[in-house]
LUMVO-831833 format. One record per residue (C-alpha): residue number from 1; z, x, y; residue in three letters. Coordinates in nm, 4 decimals. Layout:
TIDO   seq         zz         xx         yy   type
TIDO   NUM          Z          X          Y    ala
...
//
This chain:
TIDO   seq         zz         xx         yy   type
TIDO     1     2.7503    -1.6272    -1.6775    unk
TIDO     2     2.5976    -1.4606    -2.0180    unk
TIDO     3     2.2381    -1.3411    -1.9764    unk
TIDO     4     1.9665    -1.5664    -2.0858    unk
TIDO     5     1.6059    -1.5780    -2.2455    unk
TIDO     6     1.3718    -1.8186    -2.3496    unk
TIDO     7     1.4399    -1.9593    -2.7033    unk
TIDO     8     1.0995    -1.9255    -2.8468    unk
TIDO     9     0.7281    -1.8169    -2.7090    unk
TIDO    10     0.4838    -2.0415    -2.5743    unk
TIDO    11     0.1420    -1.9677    -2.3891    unk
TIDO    12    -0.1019    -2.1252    -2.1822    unk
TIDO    13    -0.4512    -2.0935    -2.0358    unk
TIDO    14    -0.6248    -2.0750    -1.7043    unk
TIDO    15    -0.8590    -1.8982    -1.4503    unk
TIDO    16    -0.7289    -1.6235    -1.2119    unk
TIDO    17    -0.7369    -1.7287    -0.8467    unk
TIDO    18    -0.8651    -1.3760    -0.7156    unk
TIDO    19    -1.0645    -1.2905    -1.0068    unk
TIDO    20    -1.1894    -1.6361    -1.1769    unk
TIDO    21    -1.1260    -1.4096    -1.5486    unk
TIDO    22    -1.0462    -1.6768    -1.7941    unk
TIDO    23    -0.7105    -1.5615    -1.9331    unk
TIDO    24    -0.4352    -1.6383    -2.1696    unk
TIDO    25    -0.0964    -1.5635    -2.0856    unk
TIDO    26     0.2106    -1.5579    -2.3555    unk
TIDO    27     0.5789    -1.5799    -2.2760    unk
TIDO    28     0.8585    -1.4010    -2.5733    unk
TIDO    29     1.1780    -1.3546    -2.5780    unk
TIDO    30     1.2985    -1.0683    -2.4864    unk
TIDO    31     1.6798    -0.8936    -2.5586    unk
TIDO    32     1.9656    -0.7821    -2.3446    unk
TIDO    33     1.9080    -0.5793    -2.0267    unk
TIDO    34     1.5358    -0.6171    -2.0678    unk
TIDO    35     1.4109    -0.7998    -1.7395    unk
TIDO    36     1.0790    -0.9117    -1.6766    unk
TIDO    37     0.7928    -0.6456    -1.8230    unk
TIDO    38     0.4110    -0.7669    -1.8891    unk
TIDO    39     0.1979    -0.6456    -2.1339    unk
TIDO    40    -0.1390    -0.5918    -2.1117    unk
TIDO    41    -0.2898    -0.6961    -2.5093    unk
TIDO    42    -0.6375    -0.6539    -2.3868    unk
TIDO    43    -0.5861    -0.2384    -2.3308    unk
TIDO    44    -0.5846     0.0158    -2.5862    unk
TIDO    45    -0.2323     0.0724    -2.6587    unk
TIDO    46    -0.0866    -0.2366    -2.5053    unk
TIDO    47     0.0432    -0.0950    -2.2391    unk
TIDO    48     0.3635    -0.2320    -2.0404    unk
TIDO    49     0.4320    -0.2990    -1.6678    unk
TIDO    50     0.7880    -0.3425    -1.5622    unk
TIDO    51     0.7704    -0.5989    -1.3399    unk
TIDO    52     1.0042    -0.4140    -1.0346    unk
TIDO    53     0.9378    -0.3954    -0.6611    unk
TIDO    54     0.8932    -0.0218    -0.6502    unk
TIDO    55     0.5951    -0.0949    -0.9286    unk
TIDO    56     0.3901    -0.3470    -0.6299    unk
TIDO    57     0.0831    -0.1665    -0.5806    unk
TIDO    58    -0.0417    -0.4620    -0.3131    unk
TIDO    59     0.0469    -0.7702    -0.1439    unk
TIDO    60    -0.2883    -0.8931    -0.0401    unk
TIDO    61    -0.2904    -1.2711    -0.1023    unk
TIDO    62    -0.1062    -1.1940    -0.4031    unk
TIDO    63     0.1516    -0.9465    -0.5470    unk
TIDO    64    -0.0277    -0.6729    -0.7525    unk
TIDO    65     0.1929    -0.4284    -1.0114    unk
TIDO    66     0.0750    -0.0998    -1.0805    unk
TIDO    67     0.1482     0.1802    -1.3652    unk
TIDO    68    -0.0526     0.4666    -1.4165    unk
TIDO    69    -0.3405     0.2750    -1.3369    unk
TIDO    70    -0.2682    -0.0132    -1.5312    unk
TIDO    71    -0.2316    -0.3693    -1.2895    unk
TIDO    72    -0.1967    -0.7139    -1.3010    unk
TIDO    73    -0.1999    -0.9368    -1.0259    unk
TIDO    74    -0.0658    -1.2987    -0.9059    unk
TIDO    75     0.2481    -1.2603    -1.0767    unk
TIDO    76     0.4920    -1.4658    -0.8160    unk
TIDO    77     0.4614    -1.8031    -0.9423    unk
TIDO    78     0.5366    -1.7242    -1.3113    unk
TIDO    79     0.8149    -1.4668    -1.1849    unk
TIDO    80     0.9487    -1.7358    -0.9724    unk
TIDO    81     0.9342    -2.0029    -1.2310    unk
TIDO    82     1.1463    -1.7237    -1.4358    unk
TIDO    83     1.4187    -1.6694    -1.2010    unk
TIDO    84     1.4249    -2.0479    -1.0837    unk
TIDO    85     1.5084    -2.1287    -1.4554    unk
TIDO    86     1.7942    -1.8528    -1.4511    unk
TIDO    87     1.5704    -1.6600    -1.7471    unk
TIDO    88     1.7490    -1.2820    -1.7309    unk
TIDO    89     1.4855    -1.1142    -2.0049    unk
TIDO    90     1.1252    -1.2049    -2.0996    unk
TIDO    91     0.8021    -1.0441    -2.2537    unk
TIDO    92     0.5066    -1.1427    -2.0836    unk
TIDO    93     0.1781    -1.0558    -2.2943    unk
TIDO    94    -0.1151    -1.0823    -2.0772    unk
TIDO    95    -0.4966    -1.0336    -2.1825    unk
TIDO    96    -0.6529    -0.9970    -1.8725    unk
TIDO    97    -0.5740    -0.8188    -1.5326    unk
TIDO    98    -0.4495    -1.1638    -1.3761    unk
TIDO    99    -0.2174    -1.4121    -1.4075    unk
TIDO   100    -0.3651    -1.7785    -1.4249    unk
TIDO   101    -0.3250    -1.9837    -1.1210    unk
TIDO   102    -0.3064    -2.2945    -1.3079    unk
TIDO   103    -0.2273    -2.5775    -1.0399    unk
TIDO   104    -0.1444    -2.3093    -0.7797    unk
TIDO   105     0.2121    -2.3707    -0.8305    unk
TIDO   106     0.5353    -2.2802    -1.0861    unk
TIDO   107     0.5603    -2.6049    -1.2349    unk
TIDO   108     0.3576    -2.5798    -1.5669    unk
TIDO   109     0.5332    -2.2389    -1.6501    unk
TIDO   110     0.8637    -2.4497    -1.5756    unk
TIDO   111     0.7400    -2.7679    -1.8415    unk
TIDO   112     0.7153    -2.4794    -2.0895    unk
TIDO   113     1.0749    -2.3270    -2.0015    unk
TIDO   114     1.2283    -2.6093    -2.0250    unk
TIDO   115     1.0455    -2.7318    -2.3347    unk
TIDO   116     1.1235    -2.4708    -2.5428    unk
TIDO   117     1.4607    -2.4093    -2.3929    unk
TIDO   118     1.7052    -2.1106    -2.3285    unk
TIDO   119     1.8590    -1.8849    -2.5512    unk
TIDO   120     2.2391    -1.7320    -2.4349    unk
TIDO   121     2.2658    -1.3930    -2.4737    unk
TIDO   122     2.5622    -1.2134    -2.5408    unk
TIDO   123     2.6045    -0.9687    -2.2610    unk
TIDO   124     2.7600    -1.1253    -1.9087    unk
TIDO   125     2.4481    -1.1019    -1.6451    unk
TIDO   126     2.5248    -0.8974    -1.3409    unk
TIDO   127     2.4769    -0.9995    -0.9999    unk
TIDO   128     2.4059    -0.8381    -0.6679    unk
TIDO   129     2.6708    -0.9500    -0.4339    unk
TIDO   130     2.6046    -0.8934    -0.1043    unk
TIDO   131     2.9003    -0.6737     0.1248    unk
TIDO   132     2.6653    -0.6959     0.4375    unk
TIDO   133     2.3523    -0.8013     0.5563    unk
TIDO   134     2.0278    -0.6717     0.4439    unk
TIDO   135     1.7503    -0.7102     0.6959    unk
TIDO   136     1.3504    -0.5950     0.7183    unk
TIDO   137     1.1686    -0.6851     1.0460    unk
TIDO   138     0.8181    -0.6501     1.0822    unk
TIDO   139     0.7469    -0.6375     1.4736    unk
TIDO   140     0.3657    -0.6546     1.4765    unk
TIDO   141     0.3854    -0.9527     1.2911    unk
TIDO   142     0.7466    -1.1273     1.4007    unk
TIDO   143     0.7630    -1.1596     1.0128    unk
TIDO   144     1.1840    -1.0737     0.9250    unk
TIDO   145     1.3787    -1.1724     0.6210    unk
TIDO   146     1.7648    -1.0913     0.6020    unk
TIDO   147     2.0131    -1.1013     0.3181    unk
TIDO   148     2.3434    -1.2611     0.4053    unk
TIDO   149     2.6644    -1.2356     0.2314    unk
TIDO   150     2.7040    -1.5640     0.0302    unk
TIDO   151     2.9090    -1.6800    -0.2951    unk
TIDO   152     2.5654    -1.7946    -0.4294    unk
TIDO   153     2.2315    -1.7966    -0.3972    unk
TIDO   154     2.0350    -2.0083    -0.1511    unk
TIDO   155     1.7220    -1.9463     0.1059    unk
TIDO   156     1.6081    -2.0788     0.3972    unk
TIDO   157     1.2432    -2.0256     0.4991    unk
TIDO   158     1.0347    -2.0898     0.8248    unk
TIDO   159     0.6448    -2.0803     0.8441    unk
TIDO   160     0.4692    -2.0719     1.1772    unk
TIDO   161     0.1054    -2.0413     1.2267    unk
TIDO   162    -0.1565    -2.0679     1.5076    unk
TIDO   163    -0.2580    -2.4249     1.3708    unk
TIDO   164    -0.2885    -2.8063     1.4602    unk
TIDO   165    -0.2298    -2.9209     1.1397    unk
TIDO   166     0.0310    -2.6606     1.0067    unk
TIDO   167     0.2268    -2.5072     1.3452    unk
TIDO   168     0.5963    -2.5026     1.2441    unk
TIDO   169     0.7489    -2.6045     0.9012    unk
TIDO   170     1.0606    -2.5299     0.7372    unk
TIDO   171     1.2095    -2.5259     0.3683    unk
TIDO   172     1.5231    -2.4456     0.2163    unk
TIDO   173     1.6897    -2.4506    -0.1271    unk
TIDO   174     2.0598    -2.4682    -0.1018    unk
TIDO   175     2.1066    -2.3378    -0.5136    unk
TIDO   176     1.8838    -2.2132    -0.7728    unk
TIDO   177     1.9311    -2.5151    -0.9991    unk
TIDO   178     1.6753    -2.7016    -0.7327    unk
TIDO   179     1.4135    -2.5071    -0.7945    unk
TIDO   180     1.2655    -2.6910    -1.0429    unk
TIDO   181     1.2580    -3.0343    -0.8776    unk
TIDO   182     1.2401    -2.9181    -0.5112    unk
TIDO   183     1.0108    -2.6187    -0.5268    unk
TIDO   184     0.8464    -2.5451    -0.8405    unk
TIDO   185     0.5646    -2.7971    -0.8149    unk
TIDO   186     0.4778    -2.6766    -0.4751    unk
TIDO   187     0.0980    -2.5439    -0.4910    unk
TIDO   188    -0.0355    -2.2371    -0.2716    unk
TIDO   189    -0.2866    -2.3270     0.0249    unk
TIDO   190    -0.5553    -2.1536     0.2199    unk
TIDO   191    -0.6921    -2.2310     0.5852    unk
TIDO   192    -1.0555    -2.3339     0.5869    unk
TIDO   193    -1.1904    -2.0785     0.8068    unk
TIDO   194    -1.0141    -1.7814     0.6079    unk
TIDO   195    -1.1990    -1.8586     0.3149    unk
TIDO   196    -1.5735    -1.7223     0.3621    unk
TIDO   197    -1.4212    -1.3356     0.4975    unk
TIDO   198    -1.1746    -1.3852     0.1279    unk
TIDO   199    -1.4620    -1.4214    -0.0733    unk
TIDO   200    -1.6208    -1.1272     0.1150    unk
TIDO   201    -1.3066    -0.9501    -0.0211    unk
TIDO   202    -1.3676    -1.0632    -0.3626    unk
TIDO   203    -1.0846    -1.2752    -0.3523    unk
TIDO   204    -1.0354    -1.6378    -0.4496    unk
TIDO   205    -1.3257    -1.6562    -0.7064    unk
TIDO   206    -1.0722    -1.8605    -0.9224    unk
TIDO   207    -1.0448    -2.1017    -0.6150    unk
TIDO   208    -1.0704    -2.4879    -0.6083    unk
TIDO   209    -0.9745    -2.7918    -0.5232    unk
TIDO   210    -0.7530    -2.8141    -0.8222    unk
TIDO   211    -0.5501    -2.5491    -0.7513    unk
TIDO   212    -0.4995    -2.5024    -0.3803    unk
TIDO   213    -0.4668    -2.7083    -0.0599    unk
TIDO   214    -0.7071    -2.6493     0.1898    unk
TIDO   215    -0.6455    -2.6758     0.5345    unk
TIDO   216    -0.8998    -2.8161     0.7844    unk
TIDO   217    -0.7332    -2.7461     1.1534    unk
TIDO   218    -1.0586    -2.7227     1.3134    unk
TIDO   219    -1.3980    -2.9194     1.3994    unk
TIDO   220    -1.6123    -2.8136     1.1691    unk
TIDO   221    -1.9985    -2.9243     1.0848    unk
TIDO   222    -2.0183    -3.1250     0.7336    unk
TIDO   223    -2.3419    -2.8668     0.6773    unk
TIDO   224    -2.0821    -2.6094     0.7164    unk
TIDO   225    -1.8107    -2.7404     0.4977    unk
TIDO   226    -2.1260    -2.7866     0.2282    unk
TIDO   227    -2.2293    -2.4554     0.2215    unk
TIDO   228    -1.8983    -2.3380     0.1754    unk
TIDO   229    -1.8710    -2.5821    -0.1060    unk
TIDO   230    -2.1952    -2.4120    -0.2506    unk
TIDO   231    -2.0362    -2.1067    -0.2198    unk
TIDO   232    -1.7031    -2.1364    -0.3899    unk
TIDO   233    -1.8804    -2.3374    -0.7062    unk
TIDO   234    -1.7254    -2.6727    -0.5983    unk
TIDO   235    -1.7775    -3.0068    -0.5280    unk
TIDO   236    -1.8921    -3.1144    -0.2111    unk
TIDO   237    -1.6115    -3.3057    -0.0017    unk
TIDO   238    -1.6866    -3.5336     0.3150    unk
TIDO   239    -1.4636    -3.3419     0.5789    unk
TIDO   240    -1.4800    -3.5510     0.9224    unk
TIDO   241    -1.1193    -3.4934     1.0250    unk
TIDO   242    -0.8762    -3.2211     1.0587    unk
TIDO   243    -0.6056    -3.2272     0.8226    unk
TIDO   244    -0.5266    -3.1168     0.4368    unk
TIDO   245    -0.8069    -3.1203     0.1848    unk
TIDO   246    -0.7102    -3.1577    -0.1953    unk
TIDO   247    -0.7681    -3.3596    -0.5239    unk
TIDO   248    -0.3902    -3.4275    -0.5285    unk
TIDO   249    -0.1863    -3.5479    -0.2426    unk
TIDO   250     0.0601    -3.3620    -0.0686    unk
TIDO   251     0.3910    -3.3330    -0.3258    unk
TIDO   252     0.5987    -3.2757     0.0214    unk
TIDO   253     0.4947    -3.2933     0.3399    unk
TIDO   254     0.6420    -2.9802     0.4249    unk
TIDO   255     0.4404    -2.8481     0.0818    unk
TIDO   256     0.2866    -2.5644     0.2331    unk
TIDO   257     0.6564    -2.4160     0.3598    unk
TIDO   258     0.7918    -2.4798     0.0410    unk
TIDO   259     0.5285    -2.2707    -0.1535    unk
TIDO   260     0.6171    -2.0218     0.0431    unk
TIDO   261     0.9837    -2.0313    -0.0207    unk
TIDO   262     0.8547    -2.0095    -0.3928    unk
TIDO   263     0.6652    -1.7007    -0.3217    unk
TIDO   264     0.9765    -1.5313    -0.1739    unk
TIDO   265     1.1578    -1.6068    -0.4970    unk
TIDO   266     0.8896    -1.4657    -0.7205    unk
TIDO   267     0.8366    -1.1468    -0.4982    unk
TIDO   268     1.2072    -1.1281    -0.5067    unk
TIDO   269     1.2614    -1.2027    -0.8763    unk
TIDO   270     1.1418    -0.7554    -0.8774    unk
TIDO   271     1.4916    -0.6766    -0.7743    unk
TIDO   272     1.5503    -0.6711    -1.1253    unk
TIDO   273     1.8924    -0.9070    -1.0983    unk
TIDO   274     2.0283    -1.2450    -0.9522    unk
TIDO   275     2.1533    -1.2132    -0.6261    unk
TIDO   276     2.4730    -1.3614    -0.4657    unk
TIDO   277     2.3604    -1.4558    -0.1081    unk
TIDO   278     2.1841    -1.6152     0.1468    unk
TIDO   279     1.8254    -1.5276     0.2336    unk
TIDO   280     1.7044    -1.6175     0.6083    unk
TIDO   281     1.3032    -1.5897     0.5945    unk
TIDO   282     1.0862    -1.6157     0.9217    unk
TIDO   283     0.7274    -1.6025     0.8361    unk
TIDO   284     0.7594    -1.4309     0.5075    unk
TIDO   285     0.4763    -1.3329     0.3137    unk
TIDO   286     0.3773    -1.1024    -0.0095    unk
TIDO   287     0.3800    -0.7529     0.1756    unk
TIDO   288     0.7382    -0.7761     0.3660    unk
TIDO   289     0.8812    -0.9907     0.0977    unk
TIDO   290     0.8340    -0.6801    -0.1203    unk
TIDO   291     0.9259    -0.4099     0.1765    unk
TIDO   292     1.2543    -0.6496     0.2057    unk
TIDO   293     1.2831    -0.6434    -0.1994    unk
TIDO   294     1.2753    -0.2845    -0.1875    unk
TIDO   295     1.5314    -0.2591     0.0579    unk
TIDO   296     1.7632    -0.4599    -0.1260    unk
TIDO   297     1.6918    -0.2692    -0.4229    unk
TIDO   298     1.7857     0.0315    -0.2059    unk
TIDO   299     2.1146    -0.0929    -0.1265    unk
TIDO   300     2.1772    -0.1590    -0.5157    unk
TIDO   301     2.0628     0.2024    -0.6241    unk
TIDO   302     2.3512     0.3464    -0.3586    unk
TIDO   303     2.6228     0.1124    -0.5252    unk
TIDO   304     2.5249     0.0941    -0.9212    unk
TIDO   305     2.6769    -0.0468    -1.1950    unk
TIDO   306     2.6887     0.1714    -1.4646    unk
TIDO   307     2.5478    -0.0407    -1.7167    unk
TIDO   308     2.2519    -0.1443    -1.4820    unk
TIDO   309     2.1413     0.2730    -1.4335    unk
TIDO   310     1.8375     0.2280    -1.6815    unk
TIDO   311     1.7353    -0.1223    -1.5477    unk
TIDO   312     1.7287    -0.0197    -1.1663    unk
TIDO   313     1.5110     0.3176    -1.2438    unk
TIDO   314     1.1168     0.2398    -1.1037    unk
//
């Protein structure tokens, strides 16, 4: 397999989910041995962010990169939409400190991959085949993902949470060539009673109804849910049942498990290369996704190529 980028740039528009910043974000092609690297246009000098795990400044409801001072933030679902798409190198120019949320999934990045197309490039991409397992367990949470040797790439993911409406799901994607029709359109979600002590945070300013499923797996006062509504800049909803609470049906109805298989793709896209193998995730989320990514990128330091020196250095 040759290395790949996109064939020509293409951009789009949209609100960050953490910060609400209107923002346009612009996708080039990039050369040989490049990776993924974002640009910030709206800094003096322009400067660039190699988008690698040992860069990840914070995994708080998002993965945030971070050079010298320099970050941007909610990168996973472009990153994913990269690597689901089998895109080796791209330039992302970026003029504002977060990446738009747009639908809260991949799939608008992928309409623009696969509307403008790939390029083949004309050095042979080189994987990360895995000798033995690679495994990160997080024992205050019971969070764990594991590597397993595999002649391609494919991930299994379970989700469990202390929840009515969402105890127990599961997702998998048995090759990366599903991505785009099994995972990609997947949006991120939020439990109702998390989202007052976010906002506290100064977190999901960018949030809506648009862009996120909300989960209702409590009884909750419609006074309550309308003050929340106030809150967030949205429009009221009548809420008199538990369940999910969108403006767009469920696209699955294991959605929320299959977001975050997504996530684990785009936190994992920061190894800096395709991997042959099977990932095993239990409860995965943005921090030990990128502890596991940096143990994988670990085990690739102790065994390099010689041609991938520069591209593994952080």
């Amino acid at each position: 397999m040759k290395q790949r980028t996109i064939k020509e740039s293409f951009s789009l528009k949209g609100k960050g989910l953490h910060s609400g910043l209107q923002t346009t974000i612009t996708f080039r092609p990039a050369p040989v041995d490049f990776g993924y690297r974002i640009q910030r246009t709206d800094l003096e000098g322009s400067p660039v962010i190699i988008a690698s795990a040992g860069n990840v400044k914070h995994s708080q409801r998002c993965t945030l990169l971070s050079v010298d001072g320099v970050e941007v933030a909610t990168i996973e679902h472009a990153l994913a939409a990269l690597y689901g798409c089998e895109i080796d190198n791209c330039l992302i120019e970026i003029d504002s400190p977060e990446f738009p949320i747009l639908d809260g999934s991949s799939i608008e990045y992928v309409q623009q991959i696969q509307r403008v197309g790939f390029e083949v490039q004309a050095k042979e991409r080189i994987y990360f085949e895995v000798e033995q397992h690679i495994e990160y367990v997080d024992a205050e949470t019971g969070s764990y993902l594991k590597l397993l040797p595999a002649d391609h790439f494919s991930v299994g993911v379970q989700v469990v949470f202390d929840s009515a409406v969402l105890p127990v799901q599961h997702a998998s994607l048995d090759r990366l060539a599903d991505f785009t029709t099994e995972i990609s359109m997947c949006r991120t979600f939020v439990f109702i009673k998390e989202i007052e002590q976010l906002l506290k945070h100064g977190l999901i300013k960018g949030g809506d109804l648009d862009n996120a499923i909300v989960i209702n797996d409590q009884l909750i006062e419609q006074q309550e849910v309308d003050r929340l509504s106030d809150i967030m800049g949205i429009e009221r909803k009548n809420i008199d049942k538990m369940g999910y609470v969108m403006n767009k049906p469920l696209v699955f109805p294991n959605e929320p498990a299959r977001h975050k298989l997504l996530d684990v793709l785009g936190d994992l896209a920061l190894v800096g290369r395709f991997i042959k193998g099977h990932i095993i995730a239990n409860r995965p989320g943005h921090r030990v996704n990128n502890l596991f990514a940096r143990k994988i990128v670990e085990q690739m330091q102790a065994e390099p190529q010689p041609e991938m020196q520069d591209a593994l250095k952080m």
